[in-house]
Structure formats: C-alpha cells, structure tokens
Residue frames as qw, qx, qy, qz and C-alpha x, y, z in Angstrom:
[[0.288, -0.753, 0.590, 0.043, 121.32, 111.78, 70.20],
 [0.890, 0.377, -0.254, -0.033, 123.35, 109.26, 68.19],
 [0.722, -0.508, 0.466, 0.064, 125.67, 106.55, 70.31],
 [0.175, 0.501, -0.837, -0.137, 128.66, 104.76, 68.98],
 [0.918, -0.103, 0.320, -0.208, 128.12, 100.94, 68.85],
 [0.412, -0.485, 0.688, 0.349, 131.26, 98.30, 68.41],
 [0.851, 0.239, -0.103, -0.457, 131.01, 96.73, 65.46],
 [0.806, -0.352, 0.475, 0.033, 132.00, 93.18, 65.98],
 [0.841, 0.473, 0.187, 0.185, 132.75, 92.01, 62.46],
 [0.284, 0.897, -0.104, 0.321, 134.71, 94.94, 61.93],
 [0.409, -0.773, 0.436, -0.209, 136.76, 94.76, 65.58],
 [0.830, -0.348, 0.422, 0.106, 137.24, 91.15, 65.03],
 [0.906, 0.280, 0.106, 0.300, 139.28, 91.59, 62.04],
 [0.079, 0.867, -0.362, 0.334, 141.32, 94.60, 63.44],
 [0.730, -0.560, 0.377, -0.103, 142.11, 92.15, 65.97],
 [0.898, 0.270, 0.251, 0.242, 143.35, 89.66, 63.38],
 [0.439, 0.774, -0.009, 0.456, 145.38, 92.51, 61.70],
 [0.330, -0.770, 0.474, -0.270, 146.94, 94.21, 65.08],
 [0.746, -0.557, 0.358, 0.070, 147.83, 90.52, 65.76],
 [0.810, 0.440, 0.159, 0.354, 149.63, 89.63, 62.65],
 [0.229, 0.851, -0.251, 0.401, 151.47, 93.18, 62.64],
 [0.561, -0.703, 0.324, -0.295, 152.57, 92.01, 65.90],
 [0.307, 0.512, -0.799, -0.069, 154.11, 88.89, 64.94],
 [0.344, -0.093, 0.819, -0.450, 151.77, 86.49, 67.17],
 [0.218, -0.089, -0.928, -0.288, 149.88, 83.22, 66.50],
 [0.685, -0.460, -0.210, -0.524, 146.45, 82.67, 67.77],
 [0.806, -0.278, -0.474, 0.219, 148.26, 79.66, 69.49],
 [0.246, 0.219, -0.329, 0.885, 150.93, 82.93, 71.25],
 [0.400, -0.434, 0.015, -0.807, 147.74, 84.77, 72.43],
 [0.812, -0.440, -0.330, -0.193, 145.94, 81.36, 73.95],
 [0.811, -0.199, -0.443, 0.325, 148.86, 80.88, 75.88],
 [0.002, -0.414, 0.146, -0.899, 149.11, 84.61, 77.24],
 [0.458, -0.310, 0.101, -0.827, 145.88, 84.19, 78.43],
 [0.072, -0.237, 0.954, -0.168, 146.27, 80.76, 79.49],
 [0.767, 0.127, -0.071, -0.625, 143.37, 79.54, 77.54],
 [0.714, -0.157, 0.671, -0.126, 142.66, 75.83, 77.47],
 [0.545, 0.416, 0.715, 0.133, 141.74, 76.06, 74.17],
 [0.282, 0.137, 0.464, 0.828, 141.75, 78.84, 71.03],
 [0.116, 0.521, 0.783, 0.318, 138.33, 79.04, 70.75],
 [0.256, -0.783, -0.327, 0.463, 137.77, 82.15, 72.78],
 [0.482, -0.382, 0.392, 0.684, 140.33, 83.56, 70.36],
 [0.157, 0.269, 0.798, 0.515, 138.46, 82.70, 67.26],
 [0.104, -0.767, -0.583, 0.247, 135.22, 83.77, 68.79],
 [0.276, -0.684, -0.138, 0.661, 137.19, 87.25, 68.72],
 [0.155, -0.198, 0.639, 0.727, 138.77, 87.06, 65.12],
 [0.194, 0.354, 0.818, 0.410, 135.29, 86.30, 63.83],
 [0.148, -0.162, 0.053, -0.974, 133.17, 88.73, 65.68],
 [0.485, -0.368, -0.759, -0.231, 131.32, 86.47, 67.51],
 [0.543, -0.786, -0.208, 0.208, 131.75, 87.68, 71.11],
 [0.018, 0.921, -0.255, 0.295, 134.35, 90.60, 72.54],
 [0.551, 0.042, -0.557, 0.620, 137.27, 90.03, 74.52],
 [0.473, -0.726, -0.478, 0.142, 136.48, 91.22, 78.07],
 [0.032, -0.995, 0.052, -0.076, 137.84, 94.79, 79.52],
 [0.417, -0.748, 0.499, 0.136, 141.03, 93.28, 81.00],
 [0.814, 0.201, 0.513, 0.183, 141.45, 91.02, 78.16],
 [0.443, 0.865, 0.179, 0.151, 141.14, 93.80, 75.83],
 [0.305, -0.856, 0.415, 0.034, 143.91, 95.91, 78.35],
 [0.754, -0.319, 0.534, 0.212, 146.14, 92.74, 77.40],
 [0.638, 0.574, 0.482, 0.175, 145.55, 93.02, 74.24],
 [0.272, 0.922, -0.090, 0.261, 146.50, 96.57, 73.27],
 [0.707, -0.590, 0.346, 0.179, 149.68, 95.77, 75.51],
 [0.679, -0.246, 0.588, 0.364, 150.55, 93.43, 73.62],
 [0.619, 0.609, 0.327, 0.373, 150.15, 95.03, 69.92],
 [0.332, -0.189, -0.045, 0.923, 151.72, 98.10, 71.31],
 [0.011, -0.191, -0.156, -0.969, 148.46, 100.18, 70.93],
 [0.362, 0.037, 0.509, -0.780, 145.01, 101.68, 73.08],
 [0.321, 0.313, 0.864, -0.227, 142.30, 99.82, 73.36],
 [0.442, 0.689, 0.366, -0.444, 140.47, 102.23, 71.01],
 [0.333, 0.584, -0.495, -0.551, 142.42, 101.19, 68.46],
 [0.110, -0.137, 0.982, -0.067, 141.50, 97.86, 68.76],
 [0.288, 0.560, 0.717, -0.297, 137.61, 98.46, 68.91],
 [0.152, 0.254, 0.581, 0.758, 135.91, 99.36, 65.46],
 [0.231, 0.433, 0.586, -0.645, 132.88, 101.76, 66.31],
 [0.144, 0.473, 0.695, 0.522, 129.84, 103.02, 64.64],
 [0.353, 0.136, 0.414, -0.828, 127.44, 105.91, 65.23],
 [0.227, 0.354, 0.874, 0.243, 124.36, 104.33, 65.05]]
C-alpha cells in the first residue's frame, strides 16, 4: 500500500505563491497570526516545519482556497 507524504519543499513554496496571488506580505500574515516575529512564517516558505491544522484553516481562508491546495503531496 503506497501513502501520500507532504512534501515540505514543495508546500512551502505553494505557500509563497498562494500568498503573493493573494496580495499579502509575510509581515500581513505575522500579524494575522499575531506572531512576535516572522520567523514561523519563513520556517513555512522554506519548508522547514508546517503550519499547524488551524493555522493551515487560516491560511486557505485567507488565499481563498482548501487546505489541500495548499499542501503539496507525494505517494511515496
């Protein structure tokens, strides 16, 4: 049986792309999510770590589209 798996690299620059099409800064997003700080942001755009389930739910909100168009999958 062959699973899907996210691929980060790949998710964090759909993220980059969904937010640009959207018209929003990294600095727009931190302050949505009342980060202290970008970095959490970045973290995402590179494909270092995921945004979290309800993060993610904010996310497709705010680009106007589902969460599974946000996440980049694979079958491994």
């Amino acid at each position: 049986m062959t699973l899907p798996t996210i691929d980060l690299a790949q998710t964090g620059a759909n993220i980059v792309s969904l937010r640009k099409a959207a018209g929003l800064t990294v600095h727009d997003l931190q302050m949505v999510f009342g980060f202290n700080s970008p970095q959490a942001i970045y973290k995402w755009q590179n494909g270092a770590a995921l945004p979290t389930v309800d993060n993610l739910l904010v996310l497709a909100a705010l680009f106007h589209v589902r969460i599974d168009d946000i996440l980049v999958t694979t079958v491994a």
